[in-house]
N, C-alpha and C positions, 0 to 999 in steps of 0.2 A: 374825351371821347364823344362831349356830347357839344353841339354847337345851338343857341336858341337866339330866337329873334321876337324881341316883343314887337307888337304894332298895336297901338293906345287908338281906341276912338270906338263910337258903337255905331262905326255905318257898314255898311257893305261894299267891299271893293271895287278897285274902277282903274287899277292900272297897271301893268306889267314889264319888266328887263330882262336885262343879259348877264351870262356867267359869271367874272373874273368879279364878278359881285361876291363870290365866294368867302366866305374868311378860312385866309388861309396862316391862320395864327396855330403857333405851337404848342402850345396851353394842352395838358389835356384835353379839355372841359374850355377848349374857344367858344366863345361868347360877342353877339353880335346884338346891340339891343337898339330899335331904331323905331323910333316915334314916326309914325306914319298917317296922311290925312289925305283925302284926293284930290287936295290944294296942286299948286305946281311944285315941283322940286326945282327949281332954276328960278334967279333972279332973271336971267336975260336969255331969251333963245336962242340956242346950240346953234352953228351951222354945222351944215354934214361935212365930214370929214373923208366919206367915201361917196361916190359917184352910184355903186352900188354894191351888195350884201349878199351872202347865202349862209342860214342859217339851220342846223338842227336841234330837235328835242325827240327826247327818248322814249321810248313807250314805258307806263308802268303799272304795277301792279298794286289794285287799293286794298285796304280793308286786311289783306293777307289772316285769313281768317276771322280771330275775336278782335280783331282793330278796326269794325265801322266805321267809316268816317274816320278816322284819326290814323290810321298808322298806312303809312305808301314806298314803296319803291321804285327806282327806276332801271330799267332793263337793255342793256346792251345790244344794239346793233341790231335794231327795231325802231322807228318812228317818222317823223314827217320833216319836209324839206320846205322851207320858204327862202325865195328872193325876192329882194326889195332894191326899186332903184329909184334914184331921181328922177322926177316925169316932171317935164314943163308942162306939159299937156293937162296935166289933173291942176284943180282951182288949190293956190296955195294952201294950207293948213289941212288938206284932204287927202286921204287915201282912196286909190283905186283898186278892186281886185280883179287882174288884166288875164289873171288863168289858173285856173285849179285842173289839173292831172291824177289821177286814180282813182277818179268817182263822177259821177253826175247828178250827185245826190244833193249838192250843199250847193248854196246858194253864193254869188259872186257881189250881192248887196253886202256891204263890210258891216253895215248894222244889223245883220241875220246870218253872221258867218262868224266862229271862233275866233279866226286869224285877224277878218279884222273889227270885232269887238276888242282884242287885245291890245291890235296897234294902233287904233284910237284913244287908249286910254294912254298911252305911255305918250304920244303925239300931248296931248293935256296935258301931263305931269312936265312935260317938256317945253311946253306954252310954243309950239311948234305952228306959226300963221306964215311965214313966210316962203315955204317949201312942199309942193305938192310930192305924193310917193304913189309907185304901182309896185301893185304887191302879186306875186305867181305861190301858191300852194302844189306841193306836190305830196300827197298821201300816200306814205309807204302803211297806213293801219289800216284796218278794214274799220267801217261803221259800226257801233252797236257789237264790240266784240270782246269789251272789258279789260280793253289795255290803253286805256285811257287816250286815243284819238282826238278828242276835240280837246285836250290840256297839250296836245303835241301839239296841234295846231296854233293854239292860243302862246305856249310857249317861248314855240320858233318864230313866234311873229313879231312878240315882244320885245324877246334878244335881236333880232334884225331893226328894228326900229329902234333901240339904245344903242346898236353897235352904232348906224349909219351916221347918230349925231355923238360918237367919240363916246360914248360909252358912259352918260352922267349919272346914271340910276344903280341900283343895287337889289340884290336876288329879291328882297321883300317886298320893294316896292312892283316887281312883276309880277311875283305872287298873288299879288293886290287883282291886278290888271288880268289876271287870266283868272280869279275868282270870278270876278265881274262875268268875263267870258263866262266860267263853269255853270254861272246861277240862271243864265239864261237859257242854258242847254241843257243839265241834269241837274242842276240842284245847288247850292250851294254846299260845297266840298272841296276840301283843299287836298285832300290824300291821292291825289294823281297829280295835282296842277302844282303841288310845293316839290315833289320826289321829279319833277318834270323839268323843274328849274334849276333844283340844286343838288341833284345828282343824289345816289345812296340810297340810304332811309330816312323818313322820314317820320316823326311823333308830331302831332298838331294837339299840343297841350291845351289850348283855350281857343275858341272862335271869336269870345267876344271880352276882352281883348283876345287878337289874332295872336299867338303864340307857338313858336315853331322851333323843335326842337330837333336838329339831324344827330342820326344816331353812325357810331362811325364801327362798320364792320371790319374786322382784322384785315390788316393787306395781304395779309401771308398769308390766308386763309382762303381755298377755293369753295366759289358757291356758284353752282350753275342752276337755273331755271329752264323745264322740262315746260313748254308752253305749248298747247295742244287745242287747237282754234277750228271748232266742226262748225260746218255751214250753216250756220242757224243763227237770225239777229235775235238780240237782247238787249232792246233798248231800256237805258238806263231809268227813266221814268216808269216803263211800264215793272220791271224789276224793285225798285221802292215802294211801289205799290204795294209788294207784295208781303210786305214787312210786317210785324205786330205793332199796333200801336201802345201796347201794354207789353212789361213781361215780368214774371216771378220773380222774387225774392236770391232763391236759390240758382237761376240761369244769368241774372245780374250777378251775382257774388264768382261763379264758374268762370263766364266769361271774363271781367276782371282781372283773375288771379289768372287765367293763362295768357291775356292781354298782358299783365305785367312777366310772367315767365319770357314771354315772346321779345321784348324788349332787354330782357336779360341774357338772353341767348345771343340775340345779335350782336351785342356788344362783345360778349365775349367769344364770338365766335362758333358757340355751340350748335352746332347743324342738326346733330339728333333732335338734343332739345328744341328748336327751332322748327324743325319738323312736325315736334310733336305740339307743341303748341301750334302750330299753321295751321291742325288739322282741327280743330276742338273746338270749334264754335258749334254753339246750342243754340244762336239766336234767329243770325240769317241767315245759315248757309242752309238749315232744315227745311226753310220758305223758299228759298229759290232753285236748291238744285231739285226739285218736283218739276220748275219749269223747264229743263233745260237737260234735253230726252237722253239717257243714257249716261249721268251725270252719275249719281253714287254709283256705277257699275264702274265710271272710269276713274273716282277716286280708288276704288277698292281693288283696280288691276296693277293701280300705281303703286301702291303699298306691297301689293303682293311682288313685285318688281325689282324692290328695291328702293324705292323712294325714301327719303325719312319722312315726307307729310306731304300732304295734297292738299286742295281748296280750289275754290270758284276764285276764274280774278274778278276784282272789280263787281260788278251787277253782271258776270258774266258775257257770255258763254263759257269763254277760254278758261281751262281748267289748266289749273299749277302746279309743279311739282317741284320740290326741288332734292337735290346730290350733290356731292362732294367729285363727283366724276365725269365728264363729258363721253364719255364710250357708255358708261353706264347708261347716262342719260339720255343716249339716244334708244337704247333698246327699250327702255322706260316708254319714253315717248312713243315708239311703234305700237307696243301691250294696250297704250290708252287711246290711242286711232284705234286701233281693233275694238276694245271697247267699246267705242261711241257708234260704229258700225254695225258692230250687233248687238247690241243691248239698245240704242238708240238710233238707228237705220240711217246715221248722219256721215257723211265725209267730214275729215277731218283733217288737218295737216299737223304737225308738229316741229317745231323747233327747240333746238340747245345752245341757251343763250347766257352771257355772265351778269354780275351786277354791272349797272354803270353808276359810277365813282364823280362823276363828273357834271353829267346834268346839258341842260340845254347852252347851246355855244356855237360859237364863231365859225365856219366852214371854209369861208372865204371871200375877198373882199377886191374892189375895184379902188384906189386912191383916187383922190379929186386932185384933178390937174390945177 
């Protein structure tokens, strides 16, 4: 049920890939363990095997309450679109970024942009000099809205840049490569950028060693996420900011034990339980939802709803819910826009979305003549 991936070394990541990296071993308990360094992975450099690429990755959701930093998922039919193609034009071993679409926020220098911090790193892993790439971003996330955007970014940039040279790398070593991305932009944090690549749940057992352990939620089992995005940015630095640098005894020991309930639920499916753990963090959720106008009014509408638990995603805004039912969910979802309207004077949208099972991947592809 549980699948984990060591990566041995004490630096800080630097490179990212694509899906079918997957293990898709029978095992209960598949097991992936891969010695990882930001050396190259290739004795001799790939050519591209497609002319050009379109890739997505999933939006997701971190921290999901008492899991800081360590625990993510990824969220269905939500996230960002890149194409990547062979350009003669761009100087061999270089990416170019030739178009971003649904922002004018982010920057098209690949060394001050997620997508291509990501696919420069994999480009290295790849010892990639002989073939220039232009790379198109298309942002289906909003900015600063806590469903992890610049790990979609970083993601889909990744897998587009492992699919185009035949697909040499595997989910950890992109992991790597969109950390790299994450640390330059919010922090070093893998609970959006690992849940981003390899689909599910995610547990980030150790940072240093990097240790990754996906947790496999039942398939029979329906879980829909109530996701409820009011107009209000929350950038993810000024949000950590807002943290304790210290905390008791007794709210480490709390936290913990429903960190570890939470990971028991999932597995087994338990969505009450799962709920109710989502909802129970004493550390960060007290610190941040003060900033974030209307917020305990719109956990406390969800619950009254029907929800089994709520939470901030990520460093926020987007508040979480989740059910066991999609009609339910959407009434849910309406209760927590009204919330955020009058209790916090904000617009809000909502969506009812599933897990995604799958992760960042293949869209479609150009063959080389």
């Amino acid at each position: 049920m549980a699948k984990i991936c060591y990566q041995s070394s004490s630096f800080k990541p630097k490179s990212f890939p694509s899906p079918a990296y997957h293990n898709k071993a029978n095992s209960p308990y598949p097991t992936t363990r891969c010695n990882l360094s930001l050396s190259s992975k290739t004795t001799t450099e790939p050519e591209p095997v497609f002319t050009s690429v379109k890739s997505f990755a999933p939006a997701t959701v971190a921290n999901l309450g008492p899991g800081f930093d360590f625990l993510g998922c990824a969220v269905d039919g939500l996230g960002d679109f890149v194409t990547l193609r062979v350009d003669p034009e761009v100087h061999p071993g270089e990416i170019s970024i030739s178009e971003i679409n649904g922002t004018k926020k982010l920057s098209k220098n690949p060394l001050w942009n997620c997508a291509g911090i990501a696919a420069i790193s994999v480009m290295k892993m790849l010892q990639i000099r002989s073939v220039g790439l232009s790379l198109s971003l298309d942002k289906g996330l909003p900015l600063g809205s806590g469903l992890g955007s610049s790990a979609a970014s970083a993601a889909a940039a990744a897998v587009a840049v492992n699919e185009i040279f035949g697909r040499k790398l595997g989910s950890s070593d992109l992991v790597l490569a969109g950390l790299e991305s994450e640390a330059k932009v919010s922090g070093y944090h893998a609970d959006n950028i690992a849940p981003a690549i390899m689909g599910g749940f995610v547990l980030i057992r150790s940072y240093d060693p990097l240790e990754l352990i996906q947790l496999k939620f039942p398939v029979e089992k329906e879980l829909f996420f109530i996701l409820v995005n009011p107009e209000f940015e929350a950038p993810t630095k000024k949000m950590r900011a807002a943290l304790p640098s210290e905390i008791s005894m007794s709210h480490h020991v709390w936290n913990s034990s429903q960190a570890g309930a939470l990971v028991a639920t999932v597995l087994q499916g338990d969505l009450r339980g799962f709920g109710k753990a989502l909802s129970s963090d004493k550390i960060v959720e007290p610190r941040r939802a003060p900033l974030i106008p209307g917020m305990e009014r719109v956990k406390k509408a969800a619950i009254e709803a029907g929800a089994f638990g709520c939470t901030i995603s990520g460093a926020g805004p987007t508040a979480v819910a989740i059910t066991d039912d999609e009609e339910r969910g959407r009434k849910i979802g309406e209760k927590m826009v009204q919330a955020f309207l009058e209790d916090g004077n904000l617009k809000a949208t909502a969506v009812v979305k599933r897990l995604d099972r799958v992760g960042a991947r293949l869209i479609s592809s150009i063959p080389r003549q």
